[in-house]
C-alpha positions as CSV (number, residue, x, y, z in Angstrom):
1,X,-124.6,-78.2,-32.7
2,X,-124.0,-77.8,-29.0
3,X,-121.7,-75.4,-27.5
4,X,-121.4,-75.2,-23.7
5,X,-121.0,-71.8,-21.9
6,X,-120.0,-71.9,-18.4
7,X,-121.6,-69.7,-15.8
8,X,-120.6,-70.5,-12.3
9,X,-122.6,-73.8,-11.1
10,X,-124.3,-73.6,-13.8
11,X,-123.5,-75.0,-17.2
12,X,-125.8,-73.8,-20.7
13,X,-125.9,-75.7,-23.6
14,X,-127.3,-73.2,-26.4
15,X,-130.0,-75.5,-28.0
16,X,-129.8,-74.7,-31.9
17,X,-128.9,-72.0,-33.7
18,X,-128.8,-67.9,-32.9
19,X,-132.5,-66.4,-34.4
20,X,-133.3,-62.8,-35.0
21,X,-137.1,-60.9,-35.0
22,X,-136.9,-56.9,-35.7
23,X,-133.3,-56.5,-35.1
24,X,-133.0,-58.6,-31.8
25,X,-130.8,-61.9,-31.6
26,X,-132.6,-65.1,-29.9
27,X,-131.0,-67.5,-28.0
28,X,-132.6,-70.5,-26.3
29,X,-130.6,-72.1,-24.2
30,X,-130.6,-75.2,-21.4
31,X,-129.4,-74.5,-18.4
32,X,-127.8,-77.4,-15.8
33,X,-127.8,-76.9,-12.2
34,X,-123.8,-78.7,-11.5
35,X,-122.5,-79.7,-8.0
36,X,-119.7,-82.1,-7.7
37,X,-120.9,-83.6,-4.6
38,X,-124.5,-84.4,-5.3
39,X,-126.1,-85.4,-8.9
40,X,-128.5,-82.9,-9.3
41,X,-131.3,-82.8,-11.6
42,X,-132.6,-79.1,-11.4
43,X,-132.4,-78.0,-15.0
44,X,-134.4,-75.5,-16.8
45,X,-134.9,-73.6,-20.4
46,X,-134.3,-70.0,-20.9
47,X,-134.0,-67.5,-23.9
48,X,-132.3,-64.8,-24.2
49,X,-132.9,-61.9,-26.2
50,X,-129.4,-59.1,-27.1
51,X,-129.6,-56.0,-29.2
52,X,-126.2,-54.2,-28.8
53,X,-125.5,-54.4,-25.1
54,X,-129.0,-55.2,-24.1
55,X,-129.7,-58.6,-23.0
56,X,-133.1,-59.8,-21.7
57,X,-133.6,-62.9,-20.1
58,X,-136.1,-65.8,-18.7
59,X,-137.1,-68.5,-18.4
60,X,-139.3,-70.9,-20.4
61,X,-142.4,-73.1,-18.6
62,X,-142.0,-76.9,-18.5
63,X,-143.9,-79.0,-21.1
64,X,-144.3,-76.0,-23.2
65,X,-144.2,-76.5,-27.0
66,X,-141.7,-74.7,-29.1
67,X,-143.7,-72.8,-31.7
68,X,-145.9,-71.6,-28.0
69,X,-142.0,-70.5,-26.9
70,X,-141.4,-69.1,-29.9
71,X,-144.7,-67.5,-30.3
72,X,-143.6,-65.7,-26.6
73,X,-140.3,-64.3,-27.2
74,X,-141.9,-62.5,-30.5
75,X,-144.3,-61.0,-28.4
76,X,-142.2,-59.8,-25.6
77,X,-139.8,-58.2,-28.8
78,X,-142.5,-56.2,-30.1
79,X,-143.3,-54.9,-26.8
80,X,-139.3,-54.0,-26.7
81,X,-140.2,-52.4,-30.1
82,X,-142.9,-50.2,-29.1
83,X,-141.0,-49.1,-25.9
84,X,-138.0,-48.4,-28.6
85,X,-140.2,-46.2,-30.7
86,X,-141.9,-44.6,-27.5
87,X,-138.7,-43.3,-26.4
88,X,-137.2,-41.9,-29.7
């Protein structure tokens, strides 16, 4: 399901559900470029990653599969990991 999160002139629609890898929550989200006076087209995807108050976030390529997506934002958490256990 679809829930809309506005953000300024830009609106996200979170595409499925929440995820989580090693204690970190995954979001992937699309987000609509809005302006009331021209129909705009500039969308993009972008995940997000939280872990208390600790959000990171970017953006996803065009044309890029899902599992490759997916396959990214595990890799970029166990780097988070590591930088976690580096510091404790």
């Amino acid at each position: 399901m679809a829930r809309f999160i506005s953000s300024g002139k830009w609106k996200r629609v979170q595409i499925g559900s929440d995820k989580t890898y090693r204690g970190w929550t995954i979001s992937i989200f699309l987000k609509m470029e809005l302006d009331k006076f021209v129909l705009n087209t500039n969308s993009h995807f972008q995940a997000e990653l939280q872990k208390g108050n600790v959000v990171h976030g970017f953006h996803l390529d065009r044309g890029q599969r899902l599992l490759d997506a997916y396959n990214l934002i595990f890799e970029k958490i166990d780097k988070l990991v590591e930088e976690e256990i580096k510091r404790a």
